[in-house]
C-alpha positions as CSV (number, residue, x, y, z in Angstrom):
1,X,0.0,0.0,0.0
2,X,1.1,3.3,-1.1
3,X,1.1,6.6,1.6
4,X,0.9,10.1,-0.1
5,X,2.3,12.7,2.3
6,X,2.6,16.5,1.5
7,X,3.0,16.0,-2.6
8,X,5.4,13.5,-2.1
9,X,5.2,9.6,-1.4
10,X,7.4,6.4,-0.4
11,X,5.8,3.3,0.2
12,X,5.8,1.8,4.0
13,X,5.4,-1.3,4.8
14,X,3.0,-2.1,8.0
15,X,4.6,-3.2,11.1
16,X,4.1,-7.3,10.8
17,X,2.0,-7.2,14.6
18,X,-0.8,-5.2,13.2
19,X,-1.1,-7.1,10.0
20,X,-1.3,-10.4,12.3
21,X,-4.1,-8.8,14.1
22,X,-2.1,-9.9,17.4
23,X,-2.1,-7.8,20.7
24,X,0.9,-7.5,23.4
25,X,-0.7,-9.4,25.6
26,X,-2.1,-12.2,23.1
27,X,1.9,-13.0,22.1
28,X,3.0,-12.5,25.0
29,X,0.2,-15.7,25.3
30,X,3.2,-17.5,22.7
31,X,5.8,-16.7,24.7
32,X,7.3,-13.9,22.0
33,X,8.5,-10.9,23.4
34,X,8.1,-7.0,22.6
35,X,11.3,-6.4,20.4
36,X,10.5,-9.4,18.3
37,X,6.9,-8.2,17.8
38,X,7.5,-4.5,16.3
39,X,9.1,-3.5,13.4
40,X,10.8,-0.3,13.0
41,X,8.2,2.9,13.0
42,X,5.9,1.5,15.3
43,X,5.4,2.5,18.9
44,X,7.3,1.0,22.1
45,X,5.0,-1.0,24.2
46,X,4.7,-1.0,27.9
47,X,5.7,-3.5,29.4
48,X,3.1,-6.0,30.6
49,X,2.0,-6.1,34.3
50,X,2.7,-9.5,36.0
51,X,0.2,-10.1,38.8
52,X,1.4,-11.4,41.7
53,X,-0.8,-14.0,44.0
54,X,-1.3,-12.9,47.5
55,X,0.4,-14.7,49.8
56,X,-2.2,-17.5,52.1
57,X,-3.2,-16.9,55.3
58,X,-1.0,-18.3,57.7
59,X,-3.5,-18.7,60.2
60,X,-3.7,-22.1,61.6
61,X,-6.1,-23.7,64.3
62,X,-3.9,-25.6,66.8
63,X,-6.2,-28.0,69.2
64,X,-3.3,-29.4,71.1
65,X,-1.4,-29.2,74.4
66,X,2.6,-30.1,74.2
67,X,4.8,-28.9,77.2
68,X,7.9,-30.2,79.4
69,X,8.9,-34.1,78.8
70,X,7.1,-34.4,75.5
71,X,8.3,-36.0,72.8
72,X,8.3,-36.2,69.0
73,X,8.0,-34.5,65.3
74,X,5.6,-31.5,67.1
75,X,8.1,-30.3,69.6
76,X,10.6,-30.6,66.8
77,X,8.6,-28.2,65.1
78,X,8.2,-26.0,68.1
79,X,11.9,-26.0,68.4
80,X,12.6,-24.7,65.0
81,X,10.3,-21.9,65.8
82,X,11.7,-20.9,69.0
83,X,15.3,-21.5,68.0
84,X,16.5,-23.6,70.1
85,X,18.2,-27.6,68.6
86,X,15.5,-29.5,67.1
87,X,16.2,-32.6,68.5
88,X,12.4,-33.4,69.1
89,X,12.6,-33.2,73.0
90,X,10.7,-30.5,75.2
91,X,13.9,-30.1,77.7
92,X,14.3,-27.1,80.1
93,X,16.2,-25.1,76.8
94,X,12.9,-25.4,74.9
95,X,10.8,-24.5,77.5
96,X,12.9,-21.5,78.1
97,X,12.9,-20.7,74.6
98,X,8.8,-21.0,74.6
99,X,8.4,-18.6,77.4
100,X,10.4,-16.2,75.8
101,X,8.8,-16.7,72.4
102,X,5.2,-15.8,74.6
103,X,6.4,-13.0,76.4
104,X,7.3,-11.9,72.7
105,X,3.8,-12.5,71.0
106,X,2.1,-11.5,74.0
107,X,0.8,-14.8,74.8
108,X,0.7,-16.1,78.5
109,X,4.1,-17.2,79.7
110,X,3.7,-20.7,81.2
111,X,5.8,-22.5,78.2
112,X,3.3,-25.0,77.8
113,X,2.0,-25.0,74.1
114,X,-1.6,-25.5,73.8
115,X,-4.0,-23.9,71.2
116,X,-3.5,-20.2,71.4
117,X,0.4,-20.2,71.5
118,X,0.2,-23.4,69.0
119,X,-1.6,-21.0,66.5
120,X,0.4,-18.2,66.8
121,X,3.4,-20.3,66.3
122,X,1.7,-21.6,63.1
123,X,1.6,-25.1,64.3
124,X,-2.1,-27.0,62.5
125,X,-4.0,-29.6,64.0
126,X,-3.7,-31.4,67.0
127,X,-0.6,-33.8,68.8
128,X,-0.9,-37.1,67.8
129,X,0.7,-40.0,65.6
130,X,5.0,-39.6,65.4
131,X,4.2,-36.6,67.6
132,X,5.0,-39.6,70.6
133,X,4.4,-38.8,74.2
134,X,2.6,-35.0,73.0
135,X,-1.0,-34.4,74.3
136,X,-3.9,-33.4,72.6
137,X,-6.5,-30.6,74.6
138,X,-9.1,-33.4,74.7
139,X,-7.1,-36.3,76.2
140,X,-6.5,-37.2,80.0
141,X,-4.3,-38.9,81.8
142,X,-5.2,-40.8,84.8
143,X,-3.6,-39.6,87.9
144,X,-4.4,-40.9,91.4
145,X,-1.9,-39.2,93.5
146,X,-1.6,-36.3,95.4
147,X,1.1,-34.0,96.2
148,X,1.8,-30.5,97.8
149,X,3.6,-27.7,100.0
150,X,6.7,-30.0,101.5
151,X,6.6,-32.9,99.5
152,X,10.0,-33.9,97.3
153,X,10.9,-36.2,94.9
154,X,10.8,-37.0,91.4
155,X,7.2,-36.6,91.0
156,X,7.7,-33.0,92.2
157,X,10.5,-32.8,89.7
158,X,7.8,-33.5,86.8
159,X,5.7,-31.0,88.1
160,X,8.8,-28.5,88.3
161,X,9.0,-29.1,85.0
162,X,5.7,-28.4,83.7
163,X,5.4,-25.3,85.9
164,X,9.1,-24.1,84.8
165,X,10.4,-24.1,88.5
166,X,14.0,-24.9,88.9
167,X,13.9,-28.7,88.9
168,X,15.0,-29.5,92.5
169,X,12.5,-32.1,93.5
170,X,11.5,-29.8,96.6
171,X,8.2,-28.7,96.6
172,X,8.9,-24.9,98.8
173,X,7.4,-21.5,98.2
174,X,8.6,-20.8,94.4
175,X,6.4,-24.4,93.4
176,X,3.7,-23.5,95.0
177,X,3.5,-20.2,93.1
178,X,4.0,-21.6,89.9
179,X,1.6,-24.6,90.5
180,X,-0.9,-21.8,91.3
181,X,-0.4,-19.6,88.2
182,X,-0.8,-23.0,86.5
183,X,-4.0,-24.1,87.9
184,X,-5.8,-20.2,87.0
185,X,-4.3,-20.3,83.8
186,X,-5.8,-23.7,83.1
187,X,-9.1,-23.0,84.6
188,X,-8.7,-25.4,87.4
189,X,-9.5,-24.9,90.9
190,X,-6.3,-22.4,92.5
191,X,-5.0,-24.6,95.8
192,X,-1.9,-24.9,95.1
193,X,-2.2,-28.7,95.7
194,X,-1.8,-31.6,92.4
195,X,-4.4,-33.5,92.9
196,X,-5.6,-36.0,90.5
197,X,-7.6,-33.3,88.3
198,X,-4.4,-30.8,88.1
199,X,-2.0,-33.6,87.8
200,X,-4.0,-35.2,85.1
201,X,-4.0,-31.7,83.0
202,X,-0.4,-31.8,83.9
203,X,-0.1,-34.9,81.8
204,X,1.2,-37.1,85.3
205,X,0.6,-41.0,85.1
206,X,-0.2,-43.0,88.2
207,X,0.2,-42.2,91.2
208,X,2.4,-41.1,93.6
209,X,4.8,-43.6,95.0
210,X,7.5,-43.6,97.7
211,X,10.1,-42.5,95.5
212,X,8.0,-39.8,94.3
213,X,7.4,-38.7,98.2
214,X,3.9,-37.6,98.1
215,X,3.4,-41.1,100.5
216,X,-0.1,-41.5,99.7
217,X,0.1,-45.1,97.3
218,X,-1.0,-47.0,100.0
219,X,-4.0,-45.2,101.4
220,X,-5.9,-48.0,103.8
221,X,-8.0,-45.6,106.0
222,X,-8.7,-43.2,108.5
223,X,-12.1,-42.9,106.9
224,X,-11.5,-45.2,103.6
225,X,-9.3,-42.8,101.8
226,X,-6.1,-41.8,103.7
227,X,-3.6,-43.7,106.0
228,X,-2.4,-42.4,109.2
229,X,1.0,-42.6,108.2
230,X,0.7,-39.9,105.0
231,X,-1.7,-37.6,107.3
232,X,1.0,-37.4,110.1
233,X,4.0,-36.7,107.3
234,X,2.1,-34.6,105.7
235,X,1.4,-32.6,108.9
236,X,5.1,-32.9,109.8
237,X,6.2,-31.4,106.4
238,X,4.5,-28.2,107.0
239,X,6.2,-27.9,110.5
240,X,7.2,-24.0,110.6
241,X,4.6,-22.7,108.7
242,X,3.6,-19.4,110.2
243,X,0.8,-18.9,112.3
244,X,-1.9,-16.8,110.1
245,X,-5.4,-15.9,111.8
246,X,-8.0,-17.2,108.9
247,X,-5.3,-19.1,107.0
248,X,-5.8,-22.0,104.8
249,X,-3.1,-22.2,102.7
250,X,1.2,-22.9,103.7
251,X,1.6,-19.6,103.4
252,X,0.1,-19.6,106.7
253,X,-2.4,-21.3,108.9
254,X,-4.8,-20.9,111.8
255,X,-5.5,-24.3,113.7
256,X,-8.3,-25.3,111.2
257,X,-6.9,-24.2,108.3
258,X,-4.0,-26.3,109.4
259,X,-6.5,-29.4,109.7
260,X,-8.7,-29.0,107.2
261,X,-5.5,-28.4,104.1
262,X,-3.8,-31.3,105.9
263,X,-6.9,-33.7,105.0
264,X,-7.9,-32.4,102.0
265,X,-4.5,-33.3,100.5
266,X,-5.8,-36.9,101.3
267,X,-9.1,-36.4,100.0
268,X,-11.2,-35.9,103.0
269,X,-13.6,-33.1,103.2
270,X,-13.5,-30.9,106.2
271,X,-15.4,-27.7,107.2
272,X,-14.0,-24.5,108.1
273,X,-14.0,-24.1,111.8
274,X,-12.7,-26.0,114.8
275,X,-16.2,-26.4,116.2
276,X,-17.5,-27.1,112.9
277,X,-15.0,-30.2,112.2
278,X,-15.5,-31.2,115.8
279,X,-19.5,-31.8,114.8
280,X,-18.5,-33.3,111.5
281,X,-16.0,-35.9,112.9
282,X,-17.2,-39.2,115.1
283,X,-16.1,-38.8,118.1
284,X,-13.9,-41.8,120.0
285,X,-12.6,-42.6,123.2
286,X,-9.2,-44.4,122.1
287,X,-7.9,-41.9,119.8
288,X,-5.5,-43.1,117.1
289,X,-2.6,-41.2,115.6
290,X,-3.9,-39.0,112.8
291,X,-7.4,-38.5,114.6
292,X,-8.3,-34.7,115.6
293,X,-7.9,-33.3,119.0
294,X,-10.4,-30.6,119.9
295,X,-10.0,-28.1,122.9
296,X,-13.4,-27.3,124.8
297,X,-17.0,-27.5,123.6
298,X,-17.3,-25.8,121.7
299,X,-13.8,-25.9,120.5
300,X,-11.9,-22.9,120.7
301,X,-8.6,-24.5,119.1
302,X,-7.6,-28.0,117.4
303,X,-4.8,-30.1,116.2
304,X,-4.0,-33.8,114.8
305,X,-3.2,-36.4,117.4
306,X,0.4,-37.6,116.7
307,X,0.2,-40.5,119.4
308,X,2.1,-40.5,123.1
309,X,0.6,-37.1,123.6
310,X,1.3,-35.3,121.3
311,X,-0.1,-33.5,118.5
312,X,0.4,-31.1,115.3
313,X,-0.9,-28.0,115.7
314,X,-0.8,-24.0,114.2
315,X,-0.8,-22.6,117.8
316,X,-0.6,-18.7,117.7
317,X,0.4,-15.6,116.2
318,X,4.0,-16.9,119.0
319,X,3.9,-20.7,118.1
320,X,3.6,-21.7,114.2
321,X,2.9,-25.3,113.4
322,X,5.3,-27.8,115.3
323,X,4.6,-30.9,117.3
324,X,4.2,-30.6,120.8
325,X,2.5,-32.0,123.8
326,X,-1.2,-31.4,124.6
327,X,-1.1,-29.3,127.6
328,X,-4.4,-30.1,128.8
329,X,-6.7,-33.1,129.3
330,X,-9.9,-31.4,128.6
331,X,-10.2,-32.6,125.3
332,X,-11.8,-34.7,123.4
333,X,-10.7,-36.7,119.7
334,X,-12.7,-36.8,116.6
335,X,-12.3,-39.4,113.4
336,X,-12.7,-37.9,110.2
């Protein structure tokens, strides 16, 4: 085709793309490029615009609970988030490394990994299969025992671990914190004491055994559930508590909070006051060691009958719990 411009002419030959009909974007669909496309004359074309996909959401739903002494391809995944070696055991470096990790994402620093911190980590599903000796939120463990304030052994290094107390297998002050923040961040009931329902979150097994120190495997009974043996060390392992009017707990104890924590470790029941446990206990002539001792009717003080005379006892604000004689022979003895 010939092009007449301003009297003159010269013939020009159509760039090859437009007699092909093809757009940019349809060659680009043949994997030819710009430069091979246009001839000379014709017009540089933009480049084209590669979309790029947005990225997935990384949000995952973890339904799981892995923490100290686990085991497996989950805490080896764990590890590789929190930097520590991946070698698929949840030792005291991991569980430092998960605190930290929480106190970074704002997450609750207990260093157990259960849904919430799970998610944020990007961990999906729930503990099970090569994942070994990990726990998933739904399972239980069946734990019998019971142990508390005083009690040592490796049991109470377990629960050290879980808690992330230094791992000394002695059950003092610093445990007893930690087992509480443990129990309100896991919805249980906040005693400080690992009973079967807190040991069982825990992820314990069994129950406690003489090794462990808790010296409650052998319960035959004072009232069907606790042996005079495990209510009179448990009572000796709080000796020196302090002497706290209204107290229930080791950080300090008035004579009936003495009593009724002591029994309740062993799974007996026991109202609040001293005249209130002296109605709720049968009373008996021959007392036995372990049975309560009440002072007057109604009583005004109490302790547990230790045998030859003695008893335990949270005296006053002067005398915190010890053994020590019973000064007096107006009492009278009570069986839980």
């Amino acid at each position: 085709m010939t092009h007449f411009y301003a009297g003159r002419h010269r013939a020009q030959q159509l760039p090859t793309l437009r007699k092909t009909g093809l757009s940019v974007a349809a060659a680009a669909a043949f994997g030819l490029t710009a430069p091979a496309l246009l001839t000379t004359g014709s017009a540089s074309a933009a480049p084209a615009t590669v979309s790029t996909p947005s990225a997935p959401s990384t949000t995952t739903t973890f339904s799981g609970i892995v923490s100290y002494g686990d085991r497996g391809s989950v805490v080896r995944k764990i590890q590789r988030v929190v930097g520590t070696s991946a070698d698929g055991i949840f030792g005291p470096a991991t569980l430092s490394a998960v605190k930290r990790y929480q106190a970074g994402h704002g997450l609750t620093v207990d260093g157990v990994v259960g849904p919430r911190t799970g998610s944020e980590m990007g961990l999906g599903g729930s503990t099970s299969g090569s994942s070994a000796s990990t726990r998933t939120s739904s399972s239980t463990t069946n734990f019998s025992g019971v142990v508390s304030y005083g009690d040592r052994g490796s049991l109470v290094r377990e629960i050290q671990g879980v808690v992330g107390t230094g791992t000394d297998g002695v059950f003092g002050p610093a445990t007893l914190s930690a087992v509480k923040r443990y129990q309100a961040g896991h919805g249980l009931t906040v005693d400080g004491v690992v009973g079967p329902r807190t040991g069982s979150v825990m992820g314990l097994t069994g129950s406690t055994s003489s090794d462990r120190a808790s010296r409650d495997s052998d319960r035959t009974s004072l009232s069907g559930s606790a042996s005079t043996s495990s209510v009179l060390a448990t009572a000796a392992s709080l000796v020196g508590t302090p002497y706290r009017y209204g107290g229930t707990t080791p950080s300090g104890f008035d004579c009936s909070g003495f009593t009724q924590y002591v029994f309740a470790k062993h799974g007996i029941s026991l109202p609040r006051t001293a005249e209130q446990q002296r109605q709720a206990t049968t009373r008996v002539s021959s007392p036995q060691p372990g049975d309560l001792v009440f002072f007057g009717a109604p009583a005004y003080h109490m302790g547990i009958y230790a045998g030859n005379g003695m008893m335990y006892d949270s005296g006053n604000s002067r005398v915190p719990v010890s053994k020590r004689a019973i000064w007096t022979s107006n009492v009278t003895y009570g069986r839980a």
